[in-house]
SERO-4910 file (N, C-alpha, C, O; in steps of 0.05 Angstrom, whole numbers):
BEGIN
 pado doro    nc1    nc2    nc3   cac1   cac2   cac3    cc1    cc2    cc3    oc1    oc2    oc3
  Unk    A    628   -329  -3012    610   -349  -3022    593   -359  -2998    603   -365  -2977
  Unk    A    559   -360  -3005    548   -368  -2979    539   -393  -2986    533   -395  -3010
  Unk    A    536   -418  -2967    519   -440  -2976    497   -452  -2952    503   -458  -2929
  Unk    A    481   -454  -2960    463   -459  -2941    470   -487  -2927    478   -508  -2938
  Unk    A    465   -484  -2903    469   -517  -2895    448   -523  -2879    450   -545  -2867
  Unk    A    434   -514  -2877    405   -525  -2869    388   -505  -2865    394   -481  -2866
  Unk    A    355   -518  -2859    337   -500  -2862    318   -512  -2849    310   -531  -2864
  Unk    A    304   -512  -2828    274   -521  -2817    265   -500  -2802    276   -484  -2786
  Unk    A    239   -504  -2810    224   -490  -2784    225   -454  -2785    218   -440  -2766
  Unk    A    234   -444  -2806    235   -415  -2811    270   -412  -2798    275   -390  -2788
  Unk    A    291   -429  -2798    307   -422  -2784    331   -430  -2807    333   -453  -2813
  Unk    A    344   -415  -2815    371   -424  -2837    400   -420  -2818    406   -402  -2801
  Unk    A    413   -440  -2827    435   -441  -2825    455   -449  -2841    459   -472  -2849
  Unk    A    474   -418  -2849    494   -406  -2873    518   -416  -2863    522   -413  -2839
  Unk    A    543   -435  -2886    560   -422  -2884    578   -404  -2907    578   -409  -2932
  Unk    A    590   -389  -2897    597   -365  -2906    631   -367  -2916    646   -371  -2898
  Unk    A    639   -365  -2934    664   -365  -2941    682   -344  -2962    680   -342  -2987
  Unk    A    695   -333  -2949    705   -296  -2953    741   -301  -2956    755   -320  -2946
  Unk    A    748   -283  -2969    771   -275  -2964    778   -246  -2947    772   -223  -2952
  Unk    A    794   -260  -2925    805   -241  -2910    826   -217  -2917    837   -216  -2939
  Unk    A    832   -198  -2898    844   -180  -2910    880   -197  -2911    900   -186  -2920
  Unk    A    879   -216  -2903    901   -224  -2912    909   -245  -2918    924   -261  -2906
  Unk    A    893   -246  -2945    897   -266  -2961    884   -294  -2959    890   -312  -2974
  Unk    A    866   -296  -2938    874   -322  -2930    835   -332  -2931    819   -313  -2936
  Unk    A    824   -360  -2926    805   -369  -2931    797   -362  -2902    808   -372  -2882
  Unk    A    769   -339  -2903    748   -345  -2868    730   -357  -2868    723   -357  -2891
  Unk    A    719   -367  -2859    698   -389  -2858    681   -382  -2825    689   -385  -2802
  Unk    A    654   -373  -2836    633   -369  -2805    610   -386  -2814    610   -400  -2834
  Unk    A    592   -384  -2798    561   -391  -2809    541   -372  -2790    542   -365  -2766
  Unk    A    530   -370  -2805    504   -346  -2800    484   -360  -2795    481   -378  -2812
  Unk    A    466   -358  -2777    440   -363  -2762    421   -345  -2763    425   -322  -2755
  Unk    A    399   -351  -2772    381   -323  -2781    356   -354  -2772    354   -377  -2778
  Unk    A    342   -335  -2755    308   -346  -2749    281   -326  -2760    289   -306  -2773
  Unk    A    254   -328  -2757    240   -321  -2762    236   -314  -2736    236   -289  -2735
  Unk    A    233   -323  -2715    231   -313  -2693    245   -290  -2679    233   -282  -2660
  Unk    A    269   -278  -2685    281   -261  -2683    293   -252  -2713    298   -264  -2734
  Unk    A    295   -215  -2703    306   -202  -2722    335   -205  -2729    344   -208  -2752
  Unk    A    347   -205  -2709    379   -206  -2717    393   -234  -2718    380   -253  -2709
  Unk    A    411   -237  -2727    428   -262  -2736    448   -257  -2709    453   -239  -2693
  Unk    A    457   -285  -2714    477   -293  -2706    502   -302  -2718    499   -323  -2732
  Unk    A    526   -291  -2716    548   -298  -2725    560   -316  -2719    570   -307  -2698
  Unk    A    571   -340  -2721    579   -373  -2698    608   -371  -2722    609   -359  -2743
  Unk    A    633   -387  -2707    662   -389  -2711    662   -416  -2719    665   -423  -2743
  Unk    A    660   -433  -2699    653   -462  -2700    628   -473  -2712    606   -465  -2707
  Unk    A    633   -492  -2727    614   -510  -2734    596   -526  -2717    575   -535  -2725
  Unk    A    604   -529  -2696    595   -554  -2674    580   -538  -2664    556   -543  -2666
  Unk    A    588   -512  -2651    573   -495  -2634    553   -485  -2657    530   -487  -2648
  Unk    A    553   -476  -2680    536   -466  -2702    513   -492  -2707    490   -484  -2714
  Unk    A    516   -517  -2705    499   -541  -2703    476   -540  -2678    452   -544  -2676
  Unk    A    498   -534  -2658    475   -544  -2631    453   -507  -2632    429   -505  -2626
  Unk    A    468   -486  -2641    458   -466  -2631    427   -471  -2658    404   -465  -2653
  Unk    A    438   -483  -2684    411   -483  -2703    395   -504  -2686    372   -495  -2682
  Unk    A    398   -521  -2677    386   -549  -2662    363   -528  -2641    339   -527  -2641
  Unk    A    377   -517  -2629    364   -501  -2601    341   -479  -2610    320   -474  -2599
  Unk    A    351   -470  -2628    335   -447  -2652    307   -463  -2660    286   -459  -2649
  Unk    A    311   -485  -2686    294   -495  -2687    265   -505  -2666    240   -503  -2669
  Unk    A    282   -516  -2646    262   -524  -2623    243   -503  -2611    218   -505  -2608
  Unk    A    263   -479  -2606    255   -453  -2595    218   -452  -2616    194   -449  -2613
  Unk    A    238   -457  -2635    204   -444  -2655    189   -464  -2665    172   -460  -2683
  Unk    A    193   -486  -2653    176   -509  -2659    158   -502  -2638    136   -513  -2640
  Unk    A    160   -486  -2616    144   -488  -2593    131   -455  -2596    116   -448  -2578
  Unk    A    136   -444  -2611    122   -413  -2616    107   -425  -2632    114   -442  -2649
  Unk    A     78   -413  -2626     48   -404  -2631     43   -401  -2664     31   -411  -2682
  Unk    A     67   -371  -2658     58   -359  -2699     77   -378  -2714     69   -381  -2736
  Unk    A    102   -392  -2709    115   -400  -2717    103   -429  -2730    108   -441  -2751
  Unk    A     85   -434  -2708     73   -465  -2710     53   -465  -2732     52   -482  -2749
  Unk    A     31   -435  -2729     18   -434  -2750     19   -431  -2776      3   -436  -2794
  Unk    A     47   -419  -2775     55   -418  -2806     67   -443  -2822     68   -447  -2846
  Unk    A     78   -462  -2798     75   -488  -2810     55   -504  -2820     58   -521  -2837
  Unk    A     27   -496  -2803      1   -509  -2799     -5   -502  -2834    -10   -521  -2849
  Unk    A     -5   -479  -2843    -12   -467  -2863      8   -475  -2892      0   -471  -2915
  Unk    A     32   -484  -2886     39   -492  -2906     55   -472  -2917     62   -476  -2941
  Unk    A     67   -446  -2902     86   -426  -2905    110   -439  -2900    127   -432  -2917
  Unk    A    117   -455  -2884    131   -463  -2876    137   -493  -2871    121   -509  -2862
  Unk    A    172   -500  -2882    174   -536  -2886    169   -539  -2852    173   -518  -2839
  Unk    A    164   -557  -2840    176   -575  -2822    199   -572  -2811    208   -590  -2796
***
């Protein structure tokens, strides 16, 4: 089961909730930007918060990132 837990700036942050091979509840959250291709996999919540926090900023300060906000592709 995935649920989104936030979203600004072209940048989401998932968490993810699976059953493991043994039996039991896993829980990650996934980091996916527009600014890069690949995701990130985070364990912790705290560290999965500051790394979306740092993400966001990252692309508040990119050029194409900024324009696609300018334009209305993109929330805030």
């Amino acid at each position: 089961m995935t649920k989104l837990v936030r979203a600004q700036a072209g940048v989401k942050l998932e968490r993810i909730k699976r059953l493991s091979a043994r039996q039991k509840d896993e829980i990650f959250y996934r980091l996916t930007s527009i600014r890069t291709a690949s995701e990130r996999v985070i364990f912790d919540v705290d560290q999965a918060q500051r790394a979306f926090a740092r993400e966001v900023a990252a692309c508040l300060e990119d050029k194409a990132v900024k324009g696609l906000i300018e334009q209305g592709a993109l929330d805030h």
